[in-house]
Backbone and ligand atoms as CSV (ligand in chain L), in Angstrom:
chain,resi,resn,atom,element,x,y,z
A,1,UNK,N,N,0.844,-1.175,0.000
A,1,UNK,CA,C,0.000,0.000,0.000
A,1,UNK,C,C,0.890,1.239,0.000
A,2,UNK,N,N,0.594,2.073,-1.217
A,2,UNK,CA,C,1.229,3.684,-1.126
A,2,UNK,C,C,0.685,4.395,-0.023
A,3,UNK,N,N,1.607,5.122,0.256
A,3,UNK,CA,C,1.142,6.297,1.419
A,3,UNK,C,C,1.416,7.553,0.548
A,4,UNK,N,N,0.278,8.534,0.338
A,4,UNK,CA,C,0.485,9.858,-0.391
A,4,UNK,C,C,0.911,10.961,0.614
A,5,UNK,N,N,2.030,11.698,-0.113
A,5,UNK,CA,C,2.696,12.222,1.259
A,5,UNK,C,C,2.530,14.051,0.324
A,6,UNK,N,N,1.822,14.884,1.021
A,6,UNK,CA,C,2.186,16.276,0.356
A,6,UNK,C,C,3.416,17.023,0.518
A,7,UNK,N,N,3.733,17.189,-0.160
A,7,UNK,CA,C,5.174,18.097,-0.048
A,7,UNK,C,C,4.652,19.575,-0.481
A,8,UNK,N,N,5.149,20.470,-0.305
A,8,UNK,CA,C,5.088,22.626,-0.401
A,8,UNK,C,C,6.381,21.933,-1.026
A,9,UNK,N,N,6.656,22.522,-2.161
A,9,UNK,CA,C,7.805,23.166,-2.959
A,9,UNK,C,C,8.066,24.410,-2.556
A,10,UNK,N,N,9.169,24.446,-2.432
A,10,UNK,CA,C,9.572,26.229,-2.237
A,10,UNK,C,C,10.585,26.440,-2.950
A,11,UNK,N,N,11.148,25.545,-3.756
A,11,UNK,CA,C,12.443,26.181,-4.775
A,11,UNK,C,C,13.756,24.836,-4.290
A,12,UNK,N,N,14.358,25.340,-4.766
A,12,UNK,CA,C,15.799,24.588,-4.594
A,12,UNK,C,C,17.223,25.502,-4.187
A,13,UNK,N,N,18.351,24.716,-4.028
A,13,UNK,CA,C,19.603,25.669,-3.969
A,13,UNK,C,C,20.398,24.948,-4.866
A,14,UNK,N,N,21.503,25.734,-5.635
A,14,UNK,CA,C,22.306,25.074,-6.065
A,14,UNK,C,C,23.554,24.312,-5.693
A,15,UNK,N,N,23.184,23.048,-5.988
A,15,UNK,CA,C,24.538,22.425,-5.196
A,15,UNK,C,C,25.871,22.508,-5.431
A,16,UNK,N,N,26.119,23.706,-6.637
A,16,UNK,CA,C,27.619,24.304,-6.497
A,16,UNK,C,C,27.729,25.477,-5.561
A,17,UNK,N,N,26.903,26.033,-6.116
A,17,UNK,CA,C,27.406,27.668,-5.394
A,17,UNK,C,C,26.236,28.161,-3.971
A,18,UNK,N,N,25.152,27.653,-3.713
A,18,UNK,CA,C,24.222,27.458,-2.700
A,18,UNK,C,C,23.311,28.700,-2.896
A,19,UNK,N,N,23.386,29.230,-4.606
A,19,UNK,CA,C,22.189,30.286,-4.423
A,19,UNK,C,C,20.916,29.471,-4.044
A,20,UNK,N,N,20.095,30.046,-3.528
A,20,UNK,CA,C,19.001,29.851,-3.513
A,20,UNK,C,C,18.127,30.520,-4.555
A,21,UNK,N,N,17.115,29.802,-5.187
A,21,UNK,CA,C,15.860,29.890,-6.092
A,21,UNK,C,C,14.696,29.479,-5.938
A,22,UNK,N,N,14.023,30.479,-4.964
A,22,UNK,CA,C,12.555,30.563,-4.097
A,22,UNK,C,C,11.746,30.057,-5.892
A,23,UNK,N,N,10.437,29.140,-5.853
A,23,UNK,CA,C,9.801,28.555,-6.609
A,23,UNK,C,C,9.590,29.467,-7.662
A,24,UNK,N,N,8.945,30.489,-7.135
A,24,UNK,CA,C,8.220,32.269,-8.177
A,24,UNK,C,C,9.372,33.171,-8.968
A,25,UNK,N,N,10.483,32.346,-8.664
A,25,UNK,CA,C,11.655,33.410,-9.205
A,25,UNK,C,C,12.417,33.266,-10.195
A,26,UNK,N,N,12.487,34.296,-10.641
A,26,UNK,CA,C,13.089,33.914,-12.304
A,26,UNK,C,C,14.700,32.738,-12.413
A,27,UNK,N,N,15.200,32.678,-11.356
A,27,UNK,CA,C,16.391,31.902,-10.857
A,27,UNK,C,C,15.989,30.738,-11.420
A,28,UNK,N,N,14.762,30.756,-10.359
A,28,UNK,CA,C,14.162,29.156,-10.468
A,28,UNK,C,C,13.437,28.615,-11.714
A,29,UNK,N,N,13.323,29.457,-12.315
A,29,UNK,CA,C,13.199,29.166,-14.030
A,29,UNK,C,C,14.059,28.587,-14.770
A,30,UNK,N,N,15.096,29.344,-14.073
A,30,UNK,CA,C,16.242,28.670,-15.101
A,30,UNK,C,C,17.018,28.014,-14.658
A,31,UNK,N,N,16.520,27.432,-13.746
A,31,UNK,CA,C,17.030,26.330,-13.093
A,31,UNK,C,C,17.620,25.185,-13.888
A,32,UNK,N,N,18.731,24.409,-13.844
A,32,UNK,CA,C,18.707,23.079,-14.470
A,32,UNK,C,C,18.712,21.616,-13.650
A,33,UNK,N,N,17.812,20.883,-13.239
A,33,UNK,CA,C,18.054,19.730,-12.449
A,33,UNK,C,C,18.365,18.643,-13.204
A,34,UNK,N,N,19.111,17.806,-12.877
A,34,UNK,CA,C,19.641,16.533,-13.443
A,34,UNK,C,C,19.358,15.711,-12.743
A,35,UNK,N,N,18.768,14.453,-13.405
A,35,UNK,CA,C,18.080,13.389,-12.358
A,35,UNK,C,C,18.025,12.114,-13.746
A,36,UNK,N,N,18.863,11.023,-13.301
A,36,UNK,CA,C,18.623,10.269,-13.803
A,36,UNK,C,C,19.739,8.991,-13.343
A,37,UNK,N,N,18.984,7.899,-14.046
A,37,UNK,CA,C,20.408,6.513,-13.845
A,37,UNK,C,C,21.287,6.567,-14.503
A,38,UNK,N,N,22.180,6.201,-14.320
A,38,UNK,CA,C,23.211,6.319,-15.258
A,38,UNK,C,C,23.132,4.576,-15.866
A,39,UNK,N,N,23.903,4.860,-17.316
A,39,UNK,CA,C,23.836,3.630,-17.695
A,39,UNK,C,C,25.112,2.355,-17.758
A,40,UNK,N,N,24.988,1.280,-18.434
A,40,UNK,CA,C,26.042,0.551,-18.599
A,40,UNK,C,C,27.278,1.101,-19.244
A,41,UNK,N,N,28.138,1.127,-18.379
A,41,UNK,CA,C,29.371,1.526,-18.350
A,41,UNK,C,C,30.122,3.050,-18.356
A,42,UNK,N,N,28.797,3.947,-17.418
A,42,UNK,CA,C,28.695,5.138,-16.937
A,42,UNK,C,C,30.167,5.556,-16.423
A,43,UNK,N,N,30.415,6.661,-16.944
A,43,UNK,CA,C,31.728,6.807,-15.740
A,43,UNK,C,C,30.924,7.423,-14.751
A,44,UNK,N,N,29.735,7.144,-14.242
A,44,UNK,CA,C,29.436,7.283,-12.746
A,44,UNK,C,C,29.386,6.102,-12.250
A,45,UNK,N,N,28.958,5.199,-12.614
A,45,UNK,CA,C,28.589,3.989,-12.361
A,45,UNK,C,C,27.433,3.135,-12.997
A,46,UNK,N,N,27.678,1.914,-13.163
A,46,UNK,CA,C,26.332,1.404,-13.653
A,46,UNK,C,C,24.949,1.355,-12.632
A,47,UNK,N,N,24.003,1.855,-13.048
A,47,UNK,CA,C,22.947,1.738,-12.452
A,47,UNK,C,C,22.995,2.981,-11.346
A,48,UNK,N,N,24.428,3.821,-11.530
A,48,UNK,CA,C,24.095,4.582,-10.230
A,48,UNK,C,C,22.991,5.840,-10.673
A,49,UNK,N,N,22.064,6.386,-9.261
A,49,UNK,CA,C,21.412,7.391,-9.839
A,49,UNK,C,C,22.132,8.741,-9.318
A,50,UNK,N,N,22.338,9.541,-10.596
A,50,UNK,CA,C,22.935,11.119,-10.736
A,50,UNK,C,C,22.035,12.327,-10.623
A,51,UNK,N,N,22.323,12.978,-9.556
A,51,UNK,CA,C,21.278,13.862,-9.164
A,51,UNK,C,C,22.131,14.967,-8.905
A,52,UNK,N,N,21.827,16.677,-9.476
A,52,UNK,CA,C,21.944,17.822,-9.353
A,52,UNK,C,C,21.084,18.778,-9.498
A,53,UNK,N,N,21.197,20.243,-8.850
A,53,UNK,CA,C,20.706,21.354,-9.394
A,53,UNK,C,C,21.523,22.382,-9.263
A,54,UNK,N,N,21.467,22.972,-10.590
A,54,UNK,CA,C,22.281,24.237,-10.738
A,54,UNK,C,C,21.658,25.145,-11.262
A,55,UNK,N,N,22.092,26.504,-10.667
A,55,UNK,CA,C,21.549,28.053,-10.943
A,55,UNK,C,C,22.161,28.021,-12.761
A,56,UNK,N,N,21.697,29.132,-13.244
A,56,UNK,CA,C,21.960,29.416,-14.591
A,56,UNK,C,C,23.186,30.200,-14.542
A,57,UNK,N,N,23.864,30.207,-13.622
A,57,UNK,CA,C,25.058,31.364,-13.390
A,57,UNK,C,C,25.916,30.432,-13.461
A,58,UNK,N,N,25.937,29.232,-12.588
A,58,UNK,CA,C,26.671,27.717,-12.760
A,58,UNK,C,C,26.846,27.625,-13.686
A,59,UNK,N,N,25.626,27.218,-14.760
A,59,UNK,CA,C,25.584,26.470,-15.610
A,59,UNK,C,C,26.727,27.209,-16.687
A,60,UNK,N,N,26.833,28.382,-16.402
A,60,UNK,CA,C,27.290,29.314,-18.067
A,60,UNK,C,C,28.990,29.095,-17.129
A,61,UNK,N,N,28.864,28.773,-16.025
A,61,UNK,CA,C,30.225,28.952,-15.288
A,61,UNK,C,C,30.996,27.933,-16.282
A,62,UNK,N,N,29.970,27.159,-16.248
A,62,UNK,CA,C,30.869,25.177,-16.072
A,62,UNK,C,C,30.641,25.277,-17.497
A,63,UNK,N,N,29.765,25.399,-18.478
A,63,UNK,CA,C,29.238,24.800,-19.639
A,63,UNK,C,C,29.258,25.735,-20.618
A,64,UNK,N,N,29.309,27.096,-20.186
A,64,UNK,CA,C,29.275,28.178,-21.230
A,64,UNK,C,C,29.919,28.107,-22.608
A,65,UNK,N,N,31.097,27.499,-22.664
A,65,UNK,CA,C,31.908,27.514,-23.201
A,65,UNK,C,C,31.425,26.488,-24.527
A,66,UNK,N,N,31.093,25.633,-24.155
A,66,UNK,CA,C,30.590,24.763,-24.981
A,66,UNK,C,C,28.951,24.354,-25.349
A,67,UNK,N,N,28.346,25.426,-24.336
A,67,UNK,CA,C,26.773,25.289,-24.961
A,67,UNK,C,C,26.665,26.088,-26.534
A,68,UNK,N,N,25.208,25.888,-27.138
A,68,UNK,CA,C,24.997,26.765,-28.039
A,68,UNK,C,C,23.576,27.260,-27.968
A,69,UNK,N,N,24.198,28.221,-27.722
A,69,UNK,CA,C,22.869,29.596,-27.814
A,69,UNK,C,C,23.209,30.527,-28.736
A,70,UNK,N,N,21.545,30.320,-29.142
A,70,UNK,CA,C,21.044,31.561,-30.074
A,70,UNK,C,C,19.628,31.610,-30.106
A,71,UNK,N,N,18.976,32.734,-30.278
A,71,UNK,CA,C,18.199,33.831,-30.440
A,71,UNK,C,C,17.134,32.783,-31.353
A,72,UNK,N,N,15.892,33.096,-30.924
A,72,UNK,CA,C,14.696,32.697,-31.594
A,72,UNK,C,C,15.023,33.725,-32.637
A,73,UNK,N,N,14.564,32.724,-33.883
A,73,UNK,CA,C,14.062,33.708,-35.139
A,73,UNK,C,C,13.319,34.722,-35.207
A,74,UNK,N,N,13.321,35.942,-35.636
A,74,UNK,CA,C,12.114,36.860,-35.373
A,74,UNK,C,C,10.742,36.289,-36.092
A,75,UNK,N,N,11.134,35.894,-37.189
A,75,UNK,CA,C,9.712,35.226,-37.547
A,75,UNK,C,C,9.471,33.759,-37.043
A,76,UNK,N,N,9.388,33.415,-36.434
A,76,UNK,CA,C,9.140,31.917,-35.878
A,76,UNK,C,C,8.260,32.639,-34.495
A,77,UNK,N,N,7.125,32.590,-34.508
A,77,UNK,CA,C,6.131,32.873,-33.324
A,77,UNK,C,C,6.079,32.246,-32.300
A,78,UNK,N,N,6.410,32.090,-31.267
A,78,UNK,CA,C,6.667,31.495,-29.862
A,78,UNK,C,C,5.479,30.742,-29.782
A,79,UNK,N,N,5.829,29.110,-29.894
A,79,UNK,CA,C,4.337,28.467,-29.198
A,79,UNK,C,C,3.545,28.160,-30.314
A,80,UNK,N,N,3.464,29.268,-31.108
A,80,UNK,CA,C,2.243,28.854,-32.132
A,80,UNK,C,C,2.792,27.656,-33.580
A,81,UNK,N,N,1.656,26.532,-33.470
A,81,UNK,CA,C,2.451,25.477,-33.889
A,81,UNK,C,C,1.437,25.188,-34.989
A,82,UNK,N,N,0.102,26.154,-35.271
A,82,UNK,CA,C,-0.962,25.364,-35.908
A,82,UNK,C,C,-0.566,26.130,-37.582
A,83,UNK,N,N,-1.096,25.611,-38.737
A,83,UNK,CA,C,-0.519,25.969,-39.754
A,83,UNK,C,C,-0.709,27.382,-39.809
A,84,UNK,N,N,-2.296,27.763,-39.551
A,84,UNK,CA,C,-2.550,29.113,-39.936
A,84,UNK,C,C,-1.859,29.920,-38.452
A,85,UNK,N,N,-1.246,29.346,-38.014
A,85,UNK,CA,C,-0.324,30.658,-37.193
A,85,UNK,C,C,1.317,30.674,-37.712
A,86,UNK,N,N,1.638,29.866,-38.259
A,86,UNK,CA,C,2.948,29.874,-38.898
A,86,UNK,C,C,3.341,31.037,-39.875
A,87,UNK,N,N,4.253,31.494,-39.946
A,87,UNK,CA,C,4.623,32.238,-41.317
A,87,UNK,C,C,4.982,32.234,-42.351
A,88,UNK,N,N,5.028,32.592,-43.307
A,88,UNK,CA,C,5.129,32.577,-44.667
A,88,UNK,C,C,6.209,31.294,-45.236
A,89,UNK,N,N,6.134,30.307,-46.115
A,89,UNK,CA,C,7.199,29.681,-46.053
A,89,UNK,C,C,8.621,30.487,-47.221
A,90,UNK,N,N,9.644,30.375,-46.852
A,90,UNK,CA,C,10.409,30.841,-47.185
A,90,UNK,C,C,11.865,29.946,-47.310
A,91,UNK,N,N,12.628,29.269,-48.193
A,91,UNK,CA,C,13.919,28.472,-48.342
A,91,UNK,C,C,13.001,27.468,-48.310
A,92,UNK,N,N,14.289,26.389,-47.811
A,92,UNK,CA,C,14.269,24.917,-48.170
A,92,UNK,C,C,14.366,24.280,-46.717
A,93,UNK,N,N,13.845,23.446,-45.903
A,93,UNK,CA,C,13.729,22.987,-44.909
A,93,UNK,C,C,13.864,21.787,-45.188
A,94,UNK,N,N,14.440,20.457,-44.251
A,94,UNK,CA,C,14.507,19.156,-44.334
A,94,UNK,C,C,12.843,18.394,-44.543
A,95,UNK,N,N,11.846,19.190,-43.875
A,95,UNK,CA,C,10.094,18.677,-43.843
A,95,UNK,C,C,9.760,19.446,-44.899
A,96,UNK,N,N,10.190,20.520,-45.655
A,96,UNK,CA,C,9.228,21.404,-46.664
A,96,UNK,C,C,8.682,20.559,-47.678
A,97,UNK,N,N,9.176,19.691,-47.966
A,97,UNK,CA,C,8.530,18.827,-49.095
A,97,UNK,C,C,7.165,18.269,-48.409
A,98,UNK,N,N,7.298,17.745,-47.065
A,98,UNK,CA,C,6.001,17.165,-46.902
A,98,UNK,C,C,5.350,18.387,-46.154
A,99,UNK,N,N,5.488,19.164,-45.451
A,99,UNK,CA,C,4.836,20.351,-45.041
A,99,UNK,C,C,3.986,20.985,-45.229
A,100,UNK,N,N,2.520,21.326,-45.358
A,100,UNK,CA,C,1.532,21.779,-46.110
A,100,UNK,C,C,0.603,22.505,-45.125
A,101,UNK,N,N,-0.186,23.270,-45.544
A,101,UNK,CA,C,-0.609,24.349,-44.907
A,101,UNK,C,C,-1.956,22.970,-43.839
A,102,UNK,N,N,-2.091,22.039,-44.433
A,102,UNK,CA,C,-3.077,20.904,-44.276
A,102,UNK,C,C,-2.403,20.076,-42.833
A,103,UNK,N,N,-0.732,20.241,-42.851
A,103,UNK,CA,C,-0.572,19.857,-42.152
A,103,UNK,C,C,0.733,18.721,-42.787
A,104,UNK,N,N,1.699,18.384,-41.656
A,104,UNK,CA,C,2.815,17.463,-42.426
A,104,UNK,C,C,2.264,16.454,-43.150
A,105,UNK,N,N,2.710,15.834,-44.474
A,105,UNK,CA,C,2.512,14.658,-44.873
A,105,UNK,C,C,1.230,14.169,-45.738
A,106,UNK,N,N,0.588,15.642,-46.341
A,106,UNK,CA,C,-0.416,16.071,-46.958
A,106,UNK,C,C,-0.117,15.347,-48.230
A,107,UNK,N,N,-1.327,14.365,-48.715
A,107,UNK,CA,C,-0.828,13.878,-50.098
A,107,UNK,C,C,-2.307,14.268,-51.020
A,108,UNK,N,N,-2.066,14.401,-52.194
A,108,UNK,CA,C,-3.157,14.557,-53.318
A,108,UNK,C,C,-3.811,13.265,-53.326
A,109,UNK,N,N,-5.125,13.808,-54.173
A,109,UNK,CA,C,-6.085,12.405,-54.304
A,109,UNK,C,C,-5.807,11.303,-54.981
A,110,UNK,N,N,-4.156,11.691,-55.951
A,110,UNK,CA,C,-3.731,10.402,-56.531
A,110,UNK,C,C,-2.426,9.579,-55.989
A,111,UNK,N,N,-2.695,9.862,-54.473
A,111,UNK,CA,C,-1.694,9.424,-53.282
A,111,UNK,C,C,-0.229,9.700,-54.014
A,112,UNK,N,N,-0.272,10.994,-54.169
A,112,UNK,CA,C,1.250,11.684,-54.382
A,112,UNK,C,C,1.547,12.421,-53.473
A,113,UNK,N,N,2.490,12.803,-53.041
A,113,UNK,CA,C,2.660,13.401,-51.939
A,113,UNK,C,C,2.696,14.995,-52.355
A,114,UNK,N,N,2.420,15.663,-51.857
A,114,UNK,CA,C,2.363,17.353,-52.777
A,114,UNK,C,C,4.296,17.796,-52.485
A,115,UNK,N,N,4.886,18.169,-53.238
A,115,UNK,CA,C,5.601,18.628,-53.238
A,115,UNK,C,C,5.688,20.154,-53.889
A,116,UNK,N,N,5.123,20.956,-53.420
A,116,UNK,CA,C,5.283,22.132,-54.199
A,116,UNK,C,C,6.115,23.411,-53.118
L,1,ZN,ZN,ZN,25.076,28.052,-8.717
């Protein structure tokens, strides 16, 4: 038998540098937690489980160097994923062939796939 136990979240700290990131705070947004097993032949260990959280100040400390960031497109609309919110198509994309205002993978009535 489970026992349901409530927990209050209130945020986390980071286990490098010990900021704290109260739940409501932009910190805690950008929070990164790592939680998982590691696998066969982990240099943590097999089967061991790897658990962190780090502030975004960490993260650019340790990782900056080798992350990649960049800038949303100005035309690419945040979120909006349905055809008629998309924008204009423009170049060549790896999906543009099947891509259609209908939706990916749109074929004509003589089961051709539209390529236009
Ligand atoms: Zn930190």
């Amino acid at each position: 038998m489970y026992q349901i136990e409530n927990h209050r979240h209130e945020g986390c700290t980071c286990d490098r540098c010990g900021r704290s990131m109260p739940v409501n705070s932009y910190e805690y947004q950008e929070h990164l937690c790592i939680d998982y097993h590691a696998g066969y032949e982990s240099v943590f260990g097999d089967g061991n489980i790897v658990e962190g959280q780090f502030c975004q100040h960490c993260i650019l400390a340790c990782l900056g160097e080798w992350l990649r960031v960049r800038e949303v497109p100005e035309r690419a609309p945040k979120g909006a994923y349905q055809a008629h919110q998309r924008p204009p198509k423009r170049g060549i994309s790896l999906l543009s062939k099947y891509d259609t205002d209908e939706g990916v993978g749109h074929t004509n009535n003589d089961n051709r796939t539209d390529f236009d």
